[in-house]
C-alpha positions as CSV (number, residue, x, y, z in Angstrom):
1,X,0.0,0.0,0.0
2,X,1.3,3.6,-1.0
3,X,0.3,6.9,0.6
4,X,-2.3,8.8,-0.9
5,X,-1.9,12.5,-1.7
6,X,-3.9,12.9,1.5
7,X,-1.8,11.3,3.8
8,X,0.8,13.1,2.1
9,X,-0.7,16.4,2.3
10,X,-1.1,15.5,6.3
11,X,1.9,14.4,6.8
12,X,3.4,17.3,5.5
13,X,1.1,20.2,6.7
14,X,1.2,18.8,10.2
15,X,5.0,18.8,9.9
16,X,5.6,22.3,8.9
17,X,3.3,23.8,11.4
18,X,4.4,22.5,14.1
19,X,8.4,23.2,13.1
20,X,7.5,26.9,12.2
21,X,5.8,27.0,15.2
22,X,9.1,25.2,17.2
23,X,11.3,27.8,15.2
24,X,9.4,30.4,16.3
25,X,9.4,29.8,20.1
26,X,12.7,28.7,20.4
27,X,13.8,32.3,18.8
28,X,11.9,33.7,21.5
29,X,13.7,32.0,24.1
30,X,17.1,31.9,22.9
31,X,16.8,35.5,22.9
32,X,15.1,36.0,26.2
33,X,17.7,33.5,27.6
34,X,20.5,35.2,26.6
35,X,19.9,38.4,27.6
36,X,18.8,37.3,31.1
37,X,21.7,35.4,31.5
38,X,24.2,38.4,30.1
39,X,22.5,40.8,32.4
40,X,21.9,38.4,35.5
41,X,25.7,37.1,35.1
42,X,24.4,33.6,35.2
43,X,26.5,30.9,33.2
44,X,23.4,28.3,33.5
45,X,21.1,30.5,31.6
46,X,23.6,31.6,29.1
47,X,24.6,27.7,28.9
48,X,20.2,27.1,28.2
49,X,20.3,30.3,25.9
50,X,22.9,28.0,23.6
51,X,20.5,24.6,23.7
52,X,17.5,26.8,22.8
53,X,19.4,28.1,19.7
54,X,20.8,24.1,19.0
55,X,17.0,23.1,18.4
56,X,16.2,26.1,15.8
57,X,19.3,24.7,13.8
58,X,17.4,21.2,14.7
59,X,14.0,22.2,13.7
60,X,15.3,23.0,10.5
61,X,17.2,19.7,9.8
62,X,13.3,18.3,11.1
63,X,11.6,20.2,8.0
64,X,14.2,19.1,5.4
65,X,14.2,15.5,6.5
66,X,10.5,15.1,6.6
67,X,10.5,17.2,3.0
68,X,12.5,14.6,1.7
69,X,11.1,11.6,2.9
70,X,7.5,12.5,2.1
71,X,8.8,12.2,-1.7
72,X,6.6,10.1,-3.3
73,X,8.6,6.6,-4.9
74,X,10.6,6.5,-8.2
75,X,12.6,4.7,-10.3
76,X,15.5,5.2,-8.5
77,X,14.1,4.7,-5.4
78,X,11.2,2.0,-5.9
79,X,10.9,1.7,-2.2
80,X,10.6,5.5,-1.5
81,X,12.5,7.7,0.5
82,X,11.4,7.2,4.0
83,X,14.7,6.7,5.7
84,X,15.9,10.2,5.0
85,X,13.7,11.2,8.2
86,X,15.9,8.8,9.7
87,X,18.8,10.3,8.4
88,X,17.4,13.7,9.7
89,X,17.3,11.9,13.5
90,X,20.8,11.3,13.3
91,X,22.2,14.7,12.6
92,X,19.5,15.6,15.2
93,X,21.2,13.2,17.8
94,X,24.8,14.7,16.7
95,X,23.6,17.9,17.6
96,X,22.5,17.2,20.7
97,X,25.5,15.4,21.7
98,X,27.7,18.5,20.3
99,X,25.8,20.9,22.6
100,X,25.5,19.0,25.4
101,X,29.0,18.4,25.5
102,X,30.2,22.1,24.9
103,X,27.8,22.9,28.0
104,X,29.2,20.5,30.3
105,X,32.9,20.8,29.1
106,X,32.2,25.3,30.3
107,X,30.8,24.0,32.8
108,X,33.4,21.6,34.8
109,X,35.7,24.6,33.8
110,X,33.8,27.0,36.2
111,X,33.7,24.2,38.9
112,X,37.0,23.7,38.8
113,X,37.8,27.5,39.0
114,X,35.4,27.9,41.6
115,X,38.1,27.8,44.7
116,X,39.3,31.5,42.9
117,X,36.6,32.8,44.2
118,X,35.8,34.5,40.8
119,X,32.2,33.4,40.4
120,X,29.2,35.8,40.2
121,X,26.1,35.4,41.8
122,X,23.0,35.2,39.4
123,X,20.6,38.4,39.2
124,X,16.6,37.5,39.9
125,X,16.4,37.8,36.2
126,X,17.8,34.5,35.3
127,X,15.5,33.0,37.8
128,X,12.1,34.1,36.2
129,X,13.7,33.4,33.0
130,X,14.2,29.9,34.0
131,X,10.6,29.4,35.6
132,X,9.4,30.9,31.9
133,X,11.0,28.7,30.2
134,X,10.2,25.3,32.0
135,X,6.9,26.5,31.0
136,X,6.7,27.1,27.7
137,X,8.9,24.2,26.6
138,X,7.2,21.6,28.4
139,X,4.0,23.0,26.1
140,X,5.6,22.3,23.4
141,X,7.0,19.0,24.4
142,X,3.6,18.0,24.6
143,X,2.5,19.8,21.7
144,X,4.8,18.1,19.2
145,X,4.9,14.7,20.9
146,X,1.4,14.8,19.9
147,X,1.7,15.8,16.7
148,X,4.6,13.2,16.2
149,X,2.3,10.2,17.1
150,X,-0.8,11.0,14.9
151,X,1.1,11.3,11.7
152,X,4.1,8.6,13.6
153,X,7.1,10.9,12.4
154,X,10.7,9.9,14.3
155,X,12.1,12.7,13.1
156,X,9.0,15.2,15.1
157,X,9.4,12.6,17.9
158,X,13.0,13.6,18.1
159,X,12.4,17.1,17.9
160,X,9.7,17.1,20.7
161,X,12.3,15.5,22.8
162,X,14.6,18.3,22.4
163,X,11.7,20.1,23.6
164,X,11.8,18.2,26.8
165,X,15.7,18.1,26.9
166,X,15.5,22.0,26.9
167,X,12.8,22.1,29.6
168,X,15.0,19.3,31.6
169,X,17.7,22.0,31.3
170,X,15.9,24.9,32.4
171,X,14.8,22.9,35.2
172,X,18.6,22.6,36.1
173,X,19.0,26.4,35.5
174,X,16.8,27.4,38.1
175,X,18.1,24.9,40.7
176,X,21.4,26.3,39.7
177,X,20.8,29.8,40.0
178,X,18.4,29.6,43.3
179,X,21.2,28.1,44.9
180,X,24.1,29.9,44.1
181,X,21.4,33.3,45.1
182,X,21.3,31.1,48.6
183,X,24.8,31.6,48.8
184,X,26.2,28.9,47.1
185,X,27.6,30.3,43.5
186,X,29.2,26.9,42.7
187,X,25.6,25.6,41.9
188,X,25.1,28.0,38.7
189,X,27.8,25.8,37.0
190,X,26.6,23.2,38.6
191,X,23.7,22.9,36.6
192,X,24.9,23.1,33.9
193,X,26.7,19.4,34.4
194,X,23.7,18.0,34.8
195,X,22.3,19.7,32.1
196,X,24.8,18.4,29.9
197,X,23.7,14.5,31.1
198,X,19.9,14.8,30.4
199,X,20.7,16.6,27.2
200,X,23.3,13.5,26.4
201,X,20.8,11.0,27.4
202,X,18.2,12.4,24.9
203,X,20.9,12.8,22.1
204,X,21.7,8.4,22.9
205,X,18.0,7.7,23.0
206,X,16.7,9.7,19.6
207,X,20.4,8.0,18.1
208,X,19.2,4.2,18.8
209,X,15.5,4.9,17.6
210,X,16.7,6.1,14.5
211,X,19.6,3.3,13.9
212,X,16.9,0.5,15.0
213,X,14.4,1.9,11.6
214,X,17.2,1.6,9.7
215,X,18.4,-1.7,9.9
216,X,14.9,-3.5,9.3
217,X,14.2,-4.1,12.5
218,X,10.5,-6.0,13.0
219,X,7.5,-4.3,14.9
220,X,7.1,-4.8,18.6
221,X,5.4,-8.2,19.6
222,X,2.4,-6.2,20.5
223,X,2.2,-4.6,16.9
224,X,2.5,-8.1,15.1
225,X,0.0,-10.2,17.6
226,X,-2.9,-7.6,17.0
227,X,-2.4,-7.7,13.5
228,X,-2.3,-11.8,13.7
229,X,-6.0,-11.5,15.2
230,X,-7.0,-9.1,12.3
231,X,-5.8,-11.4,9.6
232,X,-7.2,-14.8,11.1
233,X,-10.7,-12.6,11.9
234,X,-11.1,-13.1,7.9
235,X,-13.7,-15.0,6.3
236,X,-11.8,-18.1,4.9
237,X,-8.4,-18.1,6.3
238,X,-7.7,-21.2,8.7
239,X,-4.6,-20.7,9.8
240,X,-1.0,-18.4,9.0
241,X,1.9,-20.2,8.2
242,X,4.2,-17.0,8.3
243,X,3.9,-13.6,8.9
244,X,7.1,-11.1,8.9
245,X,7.2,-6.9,9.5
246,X,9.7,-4.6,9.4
247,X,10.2,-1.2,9.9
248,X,11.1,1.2,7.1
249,X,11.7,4.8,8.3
250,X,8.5,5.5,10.2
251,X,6.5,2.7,8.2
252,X,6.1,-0.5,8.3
253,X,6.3,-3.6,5.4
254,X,4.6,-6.5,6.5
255,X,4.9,-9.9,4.4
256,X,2.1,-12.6,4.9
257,X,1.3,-16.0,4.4
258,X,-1.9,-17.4,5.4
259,X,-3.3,-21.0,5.1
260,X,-7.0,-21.6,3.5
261,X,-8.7,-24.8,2.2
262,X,-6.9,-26.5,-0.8
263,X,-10.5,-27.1,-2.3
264,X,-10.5,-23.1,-2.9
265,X,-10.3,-22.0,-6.3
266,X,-7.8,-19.7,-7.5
267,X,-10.4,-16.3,-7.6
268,X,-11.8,-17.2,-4.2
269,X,-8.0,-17.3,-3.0
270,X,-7.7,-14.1,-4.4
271,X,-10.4,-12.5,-3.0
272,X,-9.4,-13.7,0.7
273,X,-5.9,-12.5,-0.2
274,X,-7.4,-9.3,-1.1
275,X,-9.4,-9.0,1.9
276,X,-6.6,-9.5,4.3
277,X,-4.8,-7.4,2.5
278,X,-7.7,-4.7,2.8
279,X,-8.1,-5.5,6.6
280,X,-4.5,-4.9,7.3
281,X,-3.9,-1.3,5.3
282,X,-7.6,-0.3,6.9
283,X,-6.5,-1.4,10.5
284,X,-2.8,-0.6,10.4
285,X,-1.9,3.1,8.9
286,X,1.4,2.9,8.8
287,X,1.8,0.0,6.7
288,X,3.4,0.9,3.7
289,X,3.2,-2.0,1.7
290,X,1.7,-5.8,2.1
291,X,2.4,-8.9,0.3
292,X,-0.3,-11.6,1.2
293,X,0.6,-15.2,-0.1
294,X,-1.9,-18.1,-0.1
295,X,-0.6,-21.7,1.2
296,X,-3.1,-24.6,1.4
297,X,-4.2,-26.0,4.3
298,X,-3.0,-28.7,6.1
299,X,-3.4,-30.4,9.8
């Protein structure tokens, strides 16, 4: 089964809204961020400025990747182009990594410097900043997350999770800064360490997902045993003999072969064939494509 220019048009649409909107908020922050952190002297803020500005750079790789994977299949690419969104993961989970990394390594830097006495204690600023921006990227955590699992894009799933990475970080930010403004300055830095771990946990996470579409790897158990009921629900098919899935970017090929009585003639195999094939593309979404093959019966 191939994607109609519906689902196309859906995928797409709901893709690009919800990356302009991502762009557009994480602008907003990286801005707010920054300045708050520059004017309240706190590294932790500046540090969360920097991620929010990582996932504008990331929301675009999103928009390109899901571009190029909604192209429709050709004769270079019979099977389509559904693992460039895969592809767009990865650079998403390098990314990640990168930034997380550059805010831990300026981070251990201040903790090790912090016997000189030289570090500053954050202004209030930072700390509204911080409480604004847990907010506001936790919404749209949620927002995309949703958005990710009704059209099932792993490249929006990834995004959304930078979402959460960023609100994880903020999170950090205002622990940091509280207690550094409770007289303990070494927590602003801190923060930013641990930061650097959540942010290096989502970057591993989004990494696997997108390795594991790659490399064929079948549906979960769960996926595969409610499709077995949907097949053998069927008028005429006794039994099935085989039945294979695997995924293919952020669809799924499923190969079946099902068992019906030998005495069968070869339209009224068809026919059943058809009908499972029917069932499966009417139950199951994301199934790209499905090869139904007729065994006969035995005991």
């Amino acid at each position: 089964m191939e994607k109609t220019d519906r689902q196309n048009e859906k995928f797409l649409s709901t893709a690009m809204r919800v990356s302009v909107i991502s762009i557009v908020v994480n602008v907003f922050l990286s801005l707010i961020k920054l300045l708050a952190g520059l004017f309240a002297h706190s590294g932790a803020m500046i540090s969360d400025a920097v991620h929010s500005a990582s996932d504008v750079f990331s929301t675009l790789v999103v928009m390109a990747g899901v571009s190029l994977s909604n192209k429709q299949a050709d004769k270079e690419h019979p099977f389509g182009h559904e693992r460039l969104e895969c592809v767009a993961s990865l650079l998403l989970a390098v990314v990640l990594a990168a930034t997380g990394a550059g805010i831990g390594y300026t981070s251990i830097k201040k903790i090790a410097d912090s016997g000189s006495g030289k570090l500053v204690v954050p202004g209030a600023a930072a700390l509204v900043t911080a409480v604004i921006s847990i907010a506001v990227k936790e919404l749209m955590y949620r927002y995309t997350i949703s958005a990710a699992k009704k059209i099932n894009s792993g490249a929006l799933k990834a995004d959304a999770w930078h979402h959460r990475s960023d609100a994880l970080s903020s999170v950090g930010s205002f622990v940091g800064i509280l207690g550094a403004r409770l007289g303990y300055p070494v927590l602003d830095p801190v923060a930013g360490a641990v930061i650097c771990v959540f942010i290096e946990k989502a970057a591993v996470e989004i990494f696997l997902d997108a390795v594991n579409k790659m490399i064929d790897r079948a549906c979960p158990d769960e996926y595969s045993d409610k499709m077995r009921e949907v097949i053998l629900a069927t008028e005429d098919v006794l039994a099935i003999d085989e039945l294979r899935t695997r995924l293919f970017g952020s669809r799924v090929y499923v190969e079946v072969e099902i068992a019906m009585d030998p005495l069968k003639t070869l339209a009224q195999s068809h026919d059943t064939a058809e009908k499972v094939h029917d069932s499966i593309e009417r139950e199951f979404p994301d199934v790209k494509h499905c090869m139904v093959h007729v065994n006969p019966y035995s005991k």
